[in-house]
N, C-alpha and C positions, 0 to 999 in steps of 0.2 A: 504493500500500500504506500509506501515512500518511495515509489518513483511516478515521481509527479507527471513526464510527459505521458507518462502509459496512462496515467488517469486522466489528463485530460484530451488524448486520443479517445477513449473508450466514451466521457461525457460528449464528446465535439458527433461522433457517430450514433450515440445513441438518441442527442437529441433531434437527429432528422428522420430516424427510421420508425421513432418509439408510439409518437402520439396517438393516441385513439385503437395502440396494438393490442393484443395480446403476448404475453413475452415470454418464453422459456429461458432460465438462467442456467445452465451447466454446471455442474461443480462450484455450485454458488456461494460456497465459503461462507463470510460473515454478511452475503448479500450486498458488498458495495455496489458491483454493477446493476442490480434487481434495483435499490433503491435510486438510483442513476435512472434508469428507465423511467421510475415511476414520476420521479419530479419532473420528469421528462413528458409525461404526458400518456404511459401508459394505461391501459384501463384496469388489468393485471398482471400479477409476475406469478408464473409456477418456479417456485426456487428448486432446485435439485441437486442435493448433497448426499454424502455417504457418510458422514461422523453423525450422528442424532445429536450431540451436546454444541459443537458450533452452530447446529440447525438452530438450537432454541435459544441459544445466545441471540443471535441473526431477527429470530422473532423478537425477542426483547429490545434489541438496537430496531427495527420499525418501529414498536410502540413507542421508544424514545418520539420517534421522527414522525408523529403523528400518522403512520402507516396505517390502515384499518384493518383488522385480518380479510377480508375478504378479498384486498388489492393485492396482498400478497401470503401467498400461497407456498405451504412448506411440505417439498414431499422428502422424506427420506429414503436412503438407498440409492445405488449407482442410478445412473441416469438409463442404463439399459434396462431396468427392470424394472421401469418406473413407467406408469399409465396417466396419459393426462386426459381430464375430463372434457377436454376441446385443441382441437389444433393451434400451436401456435402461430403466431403471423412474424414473429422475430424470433433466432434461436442466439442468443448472446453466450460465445462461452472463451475463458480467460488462457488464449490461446497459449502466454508467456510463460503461464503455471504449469501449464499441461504438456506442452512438448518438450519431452524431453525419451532418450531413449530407455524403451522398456514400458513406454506408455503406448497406445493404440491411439490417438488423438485422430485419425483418416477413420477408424472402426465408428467411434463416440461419432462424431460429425453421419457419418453415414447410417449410422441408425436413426442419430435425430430427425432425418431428411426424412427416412423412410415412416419414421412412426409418431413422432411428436410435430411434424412440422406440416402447416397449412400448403398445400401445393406453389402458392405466389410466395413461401416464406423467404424471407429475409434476412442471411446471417451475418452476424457480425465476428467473426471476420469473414470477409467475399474470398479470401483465396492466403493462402499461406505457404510459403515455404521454408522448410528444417534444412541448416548447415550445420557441418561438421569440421572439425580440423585438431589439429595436433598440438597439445601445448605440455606445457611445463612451468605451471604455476608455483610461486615461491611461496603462496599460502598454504599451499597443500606440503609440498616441501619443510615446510617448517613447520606445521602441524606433525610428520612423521618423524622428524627430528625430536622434535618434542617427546613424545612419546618411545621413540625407541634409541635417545640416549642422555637427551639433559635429565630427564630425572634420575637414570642414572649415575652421570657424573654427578649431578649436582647433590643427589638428597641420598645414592645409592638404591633406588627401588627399581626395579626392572618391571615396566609395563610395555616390552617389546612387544609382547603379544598382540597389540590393540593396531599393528598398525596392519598387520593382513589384513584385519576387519577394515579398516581404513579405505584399502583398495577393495573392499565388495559394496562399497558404496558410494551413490552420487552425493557431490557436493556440489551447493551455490558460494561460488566468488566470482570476485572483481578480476579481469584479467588488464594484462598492463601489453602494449605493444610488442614489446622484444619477448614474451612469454608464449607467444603464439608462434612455431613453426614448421606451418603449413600452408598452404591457403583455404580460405575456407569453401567447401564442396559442398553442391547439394545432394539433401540423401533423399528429399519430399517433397513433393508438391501432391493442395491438393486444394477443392473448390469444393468445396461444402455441399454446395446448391445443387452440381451438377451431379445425376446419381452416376456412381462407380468411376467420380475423378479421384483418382492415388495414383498418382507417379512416384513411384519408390524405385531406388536402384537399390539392385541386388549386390554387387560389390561395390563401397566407396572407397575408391583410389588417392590416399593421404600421402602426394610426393613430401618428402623431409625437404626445408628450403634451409634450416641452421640446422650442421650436423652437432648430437652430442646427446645428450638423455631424452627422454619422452615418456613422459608420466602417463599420459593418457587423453584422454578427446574431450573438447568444448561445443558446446551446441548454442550454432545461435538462431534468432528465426526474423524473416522479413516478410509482417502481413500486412494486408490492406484491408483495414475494417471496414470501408467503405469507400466509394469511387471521391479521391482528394484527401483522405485520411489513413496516412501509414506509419505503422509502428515497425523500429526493426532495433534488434541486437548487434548487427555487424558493425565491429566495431571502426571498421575504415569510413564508416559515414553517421558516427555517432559525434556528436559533440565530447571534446578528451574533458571535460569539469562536470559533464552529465552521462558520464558510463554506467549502462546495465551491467547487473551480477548476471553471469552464468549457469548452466549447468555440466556440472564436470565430472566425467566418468572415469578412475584412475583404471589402468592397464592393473591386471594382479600381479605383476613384476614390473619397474620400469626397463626399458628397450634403451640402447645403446644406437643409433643410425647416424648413416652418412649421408651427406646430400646427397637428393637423387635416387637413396632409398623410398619404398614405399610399403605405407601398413594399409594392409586391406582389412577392413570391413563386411563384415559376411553380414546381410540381414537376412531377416527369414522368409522363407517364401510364403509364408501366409501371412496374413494381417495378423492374425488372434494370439500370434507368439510374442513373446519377448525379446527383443532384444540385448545379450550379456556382452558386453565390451569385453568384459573379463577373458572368455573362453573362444569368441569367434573372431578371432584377432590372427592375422599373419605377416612378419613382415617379410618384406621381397626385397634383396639387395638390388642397386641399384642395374649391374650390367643383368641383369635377369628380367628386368620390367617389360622389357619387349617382348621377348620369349612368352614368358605367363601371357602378355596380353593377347598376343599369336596364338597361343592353345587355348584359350576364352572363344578366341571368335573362331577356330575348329569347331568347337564343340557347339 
């Protein structure tokens, strides 16, 4: 909720779509965009969350906001297994929370289309797409250090253990330019509206541009919530005093590379899988990239 351009992207788009709607919220969290809608001119919001206690928190911040329950609507449970009493005419969902990998964000969007949403409906965001690339953040870095040796120089207690767990999990940070080396690749595209639009690639091709360690992949995403209103993470056309956090997936070993090497990215071939950075990782030294690439388009 503190990054202020993404909120006032999401208020600039909802006040042209909202008025006189009906509105489905997605993973509506504490319902800031749901209550966005509504001062906006909504007629209702069906809110859809999966935790039941930020749900009734979310009801309690409306009644602050002189919300009426009838405007806005709390269903609990994932958004797929949720039935709404009327089609929406708006499907608003917080695209910069949600994509990241290991989430289905193309699956969520393609069900709303097919089962919550009015046939003229209207999403916010109109089309999005997920990059990837190679970094080696110093946050993350010194987080492992931390844990698997100053407390032991410093205090002697060995919590080495914590930092495998480290790498089986995503983090949000800040990335800084020289911590990025790769370029950033698209792994998604996709258009909400349209049914069965997912452009996903099946292997993402991460050339090394600075040879030396690689902790693991950054994901950033550039959407258009509506036609004149876009939000993006990539950091080469972010303003450097207003940078988005990340999501960051460490490698379960960091990788040693030379420019000109390359880590492939394996996704899955079905939507409804996961994607694990961890496991489906390869790298390809650099005189070989041709080769592999050559027996790719064999096959």
């Amino acid at each position: 909720m503190s990054d202020s351009v993404r909120l006032h992207a999401y208020q600039a788009a909802l006040e042209q779509v909202c008025p006189g709607q009906v509105v489905c919220d997605l993973n509506a969290g504490l319902g800031l965009y749901s209550l966005m809608a509504l001062r906006a001119g909504a007629e209702r919001v069906y809110a859809i969350e999966n935790d039941r206690e930020i749900l009734e928190l979310a009801m309690r911040i409306m009644l602050r906001n002189d919300i009426a329950p009838d405007r806005f609507i709390a269903l609990d449970g994932p958004s797929t297994d949720v039935e709404l009493p009327e089609p929406a005419g708006v499907i608003v969902a917080d695209v910069l929370a949600d994509a990241e990998l290991g989430r289905n964000v193309a699956g969520l969007l393609e069900d709303a289309r097919a089962r919550l949403a009015a046939p003229d409906a209207v999403f916010v965001p109109t089309e999005l797409t997920l990059y990837a690339a190679l970094t080696r953040p110093r946050a993350f870095k010194g987080a492992c250090e931390f844990w698997d040796a100053d407390l032991f120089v410093k205090h002697g207690i060995d919590f080495g253990d914590v930092v495998p767990e480290l790498r089986e999990h995503a983090h949000i940070l800040m990335l800084r330019d020289d911590e990025i080396v790769s370029a950033w690749e698209p792994i998604q595209r996709i258009r909400p509206a349209e049914p069965s639009v997912d452009e996903s690639v099946e292997i993402v091709e991460l050339a090394v541009r600075k040879p030396g360690k690689v902790d693991g992949v950054c994901l950033a995403i550039d959407a258009t919530l509506i036609d004149g209103v876009r939000i993006t993470t990539l950091p080469e056309v972010q303003d450097p005093d207003d940078r988005p956090k990340h999501t960051f997936h460490p490698l379960r070993e960091e990788r040693t590379c030379g420019e000109g090497d390359v880590i492939e990215l394996i996704q899955p071939g079905s939507p409804a899988n996961a994607f694990d950075v961890t496991s489906k990782v390869k790298v390809v030294p650099a005189p070989r990239v041709a080769e592999r690439r050559e027996a790719r388009g064999a096959d």
